[in-house]
C-alpha positions in Angstrom: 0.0 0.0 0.0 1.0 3.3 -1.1 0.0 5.0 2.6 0.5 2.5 5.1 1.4 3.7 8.3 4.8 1.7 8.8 7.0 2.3 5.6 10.5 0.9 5.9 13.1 3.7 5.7 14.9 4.5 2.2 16.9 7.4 1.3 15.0 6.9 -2.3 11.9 8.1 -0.8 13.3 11.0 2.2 11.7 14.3 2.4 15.6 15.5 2.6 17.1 14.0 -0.3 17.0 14.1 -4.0 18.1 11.8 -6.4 21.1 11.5 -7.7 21.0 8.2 -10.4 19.3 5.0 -10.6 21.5 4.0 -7.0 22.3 7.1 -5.6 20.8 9.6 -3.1 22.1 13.6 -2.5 21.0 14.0 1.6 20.8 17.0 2.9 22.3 15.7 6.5 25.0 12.4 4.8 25.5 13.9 1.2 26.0 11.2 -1.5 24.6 8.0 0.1 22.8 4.8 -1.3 19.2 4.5 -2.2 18.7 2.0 -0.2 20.3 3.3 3.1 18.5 5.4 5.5 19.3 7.4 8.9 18.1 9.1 11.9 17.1 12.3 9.8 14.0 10.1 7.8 11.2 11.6 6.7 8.7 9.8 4.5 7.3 12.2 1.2 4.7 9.8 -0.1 5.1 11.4 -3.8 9.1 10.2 -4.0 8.1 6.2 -3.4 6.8 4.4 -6.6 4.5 1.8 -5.5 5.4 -1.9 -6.3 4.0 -3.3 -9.9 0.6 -5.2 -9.0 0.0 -9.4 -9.7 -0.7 -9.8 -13.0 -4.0 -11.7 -13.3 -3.5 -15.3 -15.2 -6.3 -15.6 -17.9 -6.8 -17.1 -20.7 -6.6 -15.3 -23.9 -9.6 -14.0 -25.4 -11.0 -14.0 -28.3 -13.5 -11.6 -30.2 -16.4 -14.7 -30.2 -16.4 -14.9 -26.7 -18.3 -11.9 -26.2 -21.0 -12.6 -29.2 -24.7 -12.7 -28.4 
């Protein structure tokens, strides 16, 4: 869930940082760290954090007679 109430703490997703690349975080407080470390100073901005994909459903494929009267 995108706003659950206990988000594990990432530097990819701070209120104090901004991205650098793909890997890399600029802090304000540490300076370059990883994306994926965090530290005392972490405050969650919702709008940074890109949810995970969801499931893909399993169906079979469909075809245009299926949905003839």
């Amino acid at each position: 869930m995108l706003f659950r109430k206990k988000i594990e703490p990432r530097c990819s997703y701070c209120a104090r940082g901004g991205r650098a690349n793909d890997h890399e975080v600029i802090c304000a407080k540490k300076g370059i760290v990883p994306a994926e470390s965090h530290c005392g100073a972490f405050r969650y901005d919702p709008l940074k954090r890109v949810p995970p994909r969801p499931a893909k459903l399993e169906t079979e494929e469909l075809r245009q007679e299926d949905f003839q009267l």
